[in-house]
TIRO-558312 format. One record per atom (N, C-alpha, C, CB): atom name; x negated, y, z. Coordinates in steps of 0.02 Angstrom, whole numbers, plus 50000, padded with zeros to 5 digits. Atoms other than C-alpha are relative to their C-alpha. Glycine has a CB too. Example, Ala and Ser with C-alpha at 12.3 -4.5 7.8 and 13.67 -1.06 7.14 Angstrom:
! TIRO-558312
NUMAR  sefi      X      Y      Z
NUMAR     N  49955  49941  50000
NUMAR    CA  49385  49775  50390
NUMAR     C  49955  50060  50000
NUMAR    CB  50050  50001  50062
NUMAR     N  50042  49941  49997
NUMAR    CA  49316  49947  50357
NUMAR     C  50039  50055  50037
NUMAR    CB  49980  50023  49929
//
This chain:
! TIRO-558312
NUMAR  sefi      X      Y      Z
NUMAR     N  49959  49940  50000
NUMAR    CA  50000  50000  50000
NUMAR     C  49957  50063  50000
NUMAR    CB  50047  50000  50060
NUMAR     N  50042  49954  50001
NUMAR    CA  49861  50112  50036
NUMAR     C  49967  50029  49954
NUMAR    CB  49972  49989  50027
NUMAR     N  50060  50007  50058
NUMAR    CA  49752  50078  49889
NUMAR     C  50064  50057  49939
NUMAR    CB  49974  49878  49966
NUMAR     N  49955  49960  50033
NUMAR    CA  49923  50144  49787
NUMAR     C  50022  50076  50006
NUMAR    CB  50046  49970  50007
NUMAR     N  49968  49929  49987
NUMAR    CA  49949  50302  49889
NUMAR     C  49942  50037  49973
NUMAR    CB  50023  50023  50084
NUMAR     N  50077  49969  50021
NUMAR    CA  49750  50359  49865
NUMAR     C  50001  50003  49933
NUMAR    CB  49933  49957  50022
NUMAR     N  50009  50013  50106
NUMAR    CA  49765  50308  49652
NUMAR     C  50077  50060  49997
NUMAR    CB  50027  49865  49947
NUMAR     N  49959  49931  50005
NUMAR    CA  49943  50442  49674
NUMAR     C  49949  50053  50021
NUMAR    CB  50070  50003  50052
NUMAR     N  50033  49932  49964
NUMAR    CA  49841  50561  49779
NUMAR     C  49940  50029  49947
NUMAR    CB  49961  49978  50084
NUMAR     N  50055  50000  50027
NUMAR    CA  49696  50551  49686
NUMAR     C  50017  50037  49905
NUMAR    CB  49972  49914  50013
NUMAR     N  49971  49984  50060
NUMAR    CA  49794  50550  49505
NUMAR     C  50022  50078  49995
NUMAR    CB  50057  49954  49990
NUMAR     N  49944  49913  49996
NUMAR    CA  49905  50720  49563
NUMAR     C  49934  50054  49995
NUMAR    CB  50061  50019  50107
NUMAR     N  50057  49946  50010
NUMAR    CA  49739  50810  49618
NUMAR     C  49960  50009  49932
NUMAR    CB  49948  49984  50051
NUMAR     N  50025  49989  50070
NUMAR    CA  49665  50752  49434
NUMAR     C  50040  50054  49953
NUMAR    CB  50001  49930  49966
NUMAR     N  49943  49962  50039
NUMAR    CA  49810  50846  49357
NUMAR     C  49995  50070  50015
NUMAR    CB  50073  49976  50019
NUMAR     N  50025  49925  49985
NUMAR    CA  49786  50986  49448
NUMAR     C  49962  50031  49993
NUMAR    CB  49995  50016  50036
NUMAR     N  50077  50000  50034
NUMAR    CA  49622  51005  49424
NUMAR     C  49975  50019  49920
NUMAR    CB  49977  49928  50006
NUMAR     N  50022  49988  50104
NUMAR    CA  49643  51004  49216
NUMAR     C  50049  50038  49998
NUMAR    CB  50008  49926  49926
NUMAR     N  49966  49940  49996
NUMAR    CA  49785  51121  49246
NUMAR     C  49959  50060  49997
NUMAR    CB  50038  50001  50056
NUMAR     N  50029  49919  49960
NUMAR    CA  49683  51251  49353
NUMAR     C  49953  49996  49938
NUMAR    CB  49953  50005  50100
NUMAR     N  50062  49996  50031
NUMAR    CA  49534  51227  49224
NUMAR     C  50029  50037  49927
NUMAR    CB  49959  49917  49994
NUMAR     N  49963  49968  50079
NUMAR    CA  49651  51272  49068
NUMAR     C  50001  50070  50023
NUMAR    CB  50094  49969  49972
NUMAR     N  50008  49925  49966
NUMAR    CA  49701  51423  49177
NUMAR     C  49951  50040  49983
NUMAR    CB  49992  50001  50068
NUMAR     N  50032  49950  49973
NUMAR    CA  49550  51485  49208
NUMAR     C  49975  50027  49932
NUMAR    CB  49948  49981  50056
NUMAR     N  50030  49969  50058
NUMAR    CA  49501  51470  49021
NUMAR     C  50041  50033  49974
NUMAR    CB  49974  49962  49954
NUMAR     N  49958  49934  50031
NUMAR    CA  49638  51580  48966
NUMAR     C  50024  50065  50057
NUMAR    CB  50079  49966  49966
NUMAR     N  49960  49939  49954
NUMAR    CA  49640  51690  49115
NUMAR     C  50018  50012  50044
NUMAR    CB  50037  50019  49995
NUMAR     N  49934  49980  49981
NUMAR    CA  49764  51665  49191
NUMAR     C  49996  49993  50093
NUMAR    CB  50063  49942  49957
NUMAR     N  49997  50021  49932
NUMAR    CA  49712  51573  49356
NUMAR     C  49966  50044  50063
NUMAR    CB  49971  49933  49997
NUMAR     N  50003  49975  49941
NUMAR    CA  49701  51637  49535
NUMAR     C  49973  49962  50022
NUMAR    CB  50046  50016  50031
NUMAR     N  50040  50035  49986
NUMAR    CA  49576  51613  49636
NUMAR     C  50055  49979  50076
NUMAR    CB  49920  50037  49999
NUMAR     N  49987  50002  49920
NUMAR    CA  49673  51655  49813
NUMAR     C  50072  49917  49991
NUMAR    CB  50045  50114  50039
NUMAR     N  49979  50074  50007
NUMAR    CA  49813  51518  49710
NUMAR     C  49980  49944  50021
NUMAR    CB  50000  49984  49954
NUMAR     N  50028  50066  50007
NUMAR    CA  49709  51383  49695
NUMAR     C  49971  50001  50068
NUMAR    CB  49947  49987  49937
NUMAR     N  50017  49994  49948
NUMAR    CA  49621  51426  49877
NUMAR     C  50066  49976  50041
NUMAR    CB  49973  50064  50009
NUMAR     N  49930  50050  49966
NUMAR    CA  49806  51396  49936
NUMAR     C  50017  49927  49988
NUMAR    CB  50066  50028  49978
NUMAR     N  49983  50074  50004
NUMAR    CA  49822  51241  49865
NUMAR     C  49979  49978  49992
NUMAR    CB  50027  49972  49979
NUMAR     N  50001  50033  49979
NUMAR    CA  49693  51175  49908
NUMAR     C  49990  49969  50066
NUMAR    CB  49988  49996  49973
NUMAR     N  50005  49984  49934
NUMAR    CA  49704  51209  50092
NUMAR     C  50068  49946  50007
NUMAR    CB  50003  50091  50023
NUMAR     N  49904  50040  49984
NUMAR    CA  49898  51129  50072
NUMAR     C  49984  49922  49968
NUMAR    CB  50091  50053  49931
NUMAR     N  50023  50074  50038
NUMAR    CA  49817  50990  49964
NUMAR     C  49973  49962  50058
NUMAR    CB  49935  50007  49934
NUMAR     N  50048  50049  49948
NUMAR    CA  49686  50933  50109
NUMAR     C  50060  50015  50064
NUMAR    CB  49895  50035  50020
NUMAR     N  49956  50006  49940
NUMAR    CA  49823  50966  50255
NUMAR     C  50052  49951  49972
NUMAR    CB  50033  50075  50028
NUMAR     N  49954  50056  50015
NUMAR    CA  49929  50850  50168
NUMAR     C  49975  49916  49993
NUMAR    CB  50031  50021  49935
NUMAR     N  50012  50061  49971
NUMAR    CA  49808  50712  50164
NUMAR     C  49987  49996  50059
NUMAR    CB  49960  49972  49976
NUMAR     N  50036  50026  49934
NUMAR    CA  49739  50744  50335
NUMAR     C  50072  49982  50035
NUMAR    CB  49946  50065  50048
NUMAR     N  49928  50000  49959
NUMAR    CA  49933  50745  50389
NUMAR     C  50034  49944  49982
NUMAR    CB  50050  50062  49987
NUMAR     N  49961  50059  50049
NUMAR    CA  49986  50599  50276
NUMAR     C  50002  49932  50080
NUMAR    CB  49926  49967  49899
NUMAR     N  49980  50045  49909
NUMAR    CA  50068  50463  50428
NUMAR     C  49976  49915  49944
NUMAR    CB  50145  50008  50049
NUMAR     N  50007  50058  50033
NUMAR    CA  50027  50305  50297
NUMAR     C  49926  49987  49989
NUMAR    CB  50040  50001  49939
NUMAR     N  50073  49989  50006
NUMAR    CA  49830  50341  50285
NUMAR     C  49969  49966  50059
NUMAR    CB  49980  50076  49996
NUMAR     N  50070  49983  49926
NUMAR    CA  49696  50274  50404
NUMAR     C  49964  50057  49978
NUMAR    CB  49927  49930  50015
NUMAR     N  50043  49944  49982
NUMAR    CA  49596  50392  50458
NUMAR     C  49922  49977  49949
NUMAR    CB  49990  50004  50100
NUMAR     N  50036  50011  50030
NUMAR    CA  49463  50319  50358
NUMAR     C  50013  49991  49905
NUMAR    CB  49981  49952  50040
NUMAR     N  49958  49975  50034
NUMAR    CA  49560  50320  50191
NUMAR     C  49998  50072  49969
NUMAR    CB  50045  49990  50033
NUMAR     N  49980  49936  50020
NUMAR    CA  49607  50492  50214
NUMAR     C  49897  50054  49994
NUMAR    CB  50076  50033  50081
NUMAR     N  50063  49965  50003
NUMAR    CA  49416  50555  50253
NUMAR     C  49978  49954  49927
NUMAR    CB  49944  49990  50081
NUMAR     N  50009  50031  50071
NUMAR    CA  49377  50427  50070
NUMAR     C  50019  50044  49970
NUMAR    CB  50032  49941  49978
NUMAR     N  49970  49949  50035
NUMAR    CA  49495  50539  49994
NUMAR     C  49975  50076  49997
NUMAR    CB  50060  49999  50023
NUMAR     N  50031  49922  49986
NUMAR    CA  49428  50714  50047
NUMAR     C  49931  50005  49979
NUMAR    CB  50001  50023  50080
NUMAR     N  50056  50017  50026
NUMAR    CA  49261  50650  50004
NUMAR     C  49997  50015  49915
NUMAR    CB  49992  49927  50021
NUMAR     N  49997  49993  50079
NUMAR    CA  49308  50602  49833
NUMAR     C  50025  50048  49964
NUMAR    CB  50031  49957  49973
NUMAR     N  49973  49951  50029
NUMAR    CA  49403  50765  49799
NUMAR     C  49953  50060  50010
NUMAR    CB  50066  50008  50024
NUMAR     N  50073  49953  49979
NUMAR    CA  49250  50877  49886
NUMAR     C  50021  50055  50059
NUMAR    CB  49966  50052  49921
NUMAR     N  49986  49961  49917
NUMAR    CA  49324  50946  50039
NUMAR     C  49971  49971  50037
NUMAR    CB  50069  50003  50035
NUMAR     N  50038  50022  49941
NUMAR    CA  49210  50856  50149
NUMAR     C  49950  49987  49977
NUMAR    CB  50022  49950  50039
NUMAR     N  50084  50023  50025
NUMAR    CA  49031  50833  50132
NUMAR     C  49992  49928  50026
NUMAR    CB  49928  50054  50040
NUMAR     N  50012  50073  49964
NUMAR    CA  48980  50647  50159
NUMAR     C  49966  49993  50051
NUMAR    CB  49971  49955  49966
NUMAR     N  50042  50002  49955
NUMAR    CA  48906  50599  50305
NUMAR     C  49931  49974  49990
NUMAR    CB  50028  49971  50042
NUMAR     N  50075  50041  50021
NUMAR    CA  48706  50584  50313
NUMAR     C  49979  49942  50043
NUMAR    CB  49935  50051  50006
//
C-alpha cells in the first residue's frame, strides 16, 4: 500500500515540476507560488497518517527537501 502512495506522491510532484518549468519558460511562474507549494507539498507528506516515518523522510529525500543523512 505504501509503495503505491509514494509512486502517486512522487508522480503528482513530477507533474508539477514540468508544469512550474513550462511556467517559468514563458514567464509566467511565481516564485513566492511555487515557495507555497512546496511548503504545502512537504507538510502533506510529513502529515500523511498512511506513511512510516521512514517512507515519508524517502520521499522528501527524493523530491530535495531534505538533505540525506551523512
Amino acid at each position: 500500500m505504501s509503495d503505491e502512495i509514494k509512486t502517486q506522491i512522487m508522480s503528482a510532484w513530477n507533474r508539477y515540476a514540468d508544469e512550474q518549468g513550462k511556467r517559468y519558460k514563458k514567464n509566467e511562474g511565481s516564485t513566492t507560488q511555487h515557495e507555497d507549494y512546496c511548503r504545502l507539498f512537504k507538510k502533506g507528506i510529513v502529515d500523511h497518517p498512511k506513511l512510516s516515518k521512514r517512507d515519508k523522510e524517502e520521499l522528501l529525500v527524493k523530491i530535495g527537501f531534505a538533505a540525506q543523512p551523512a
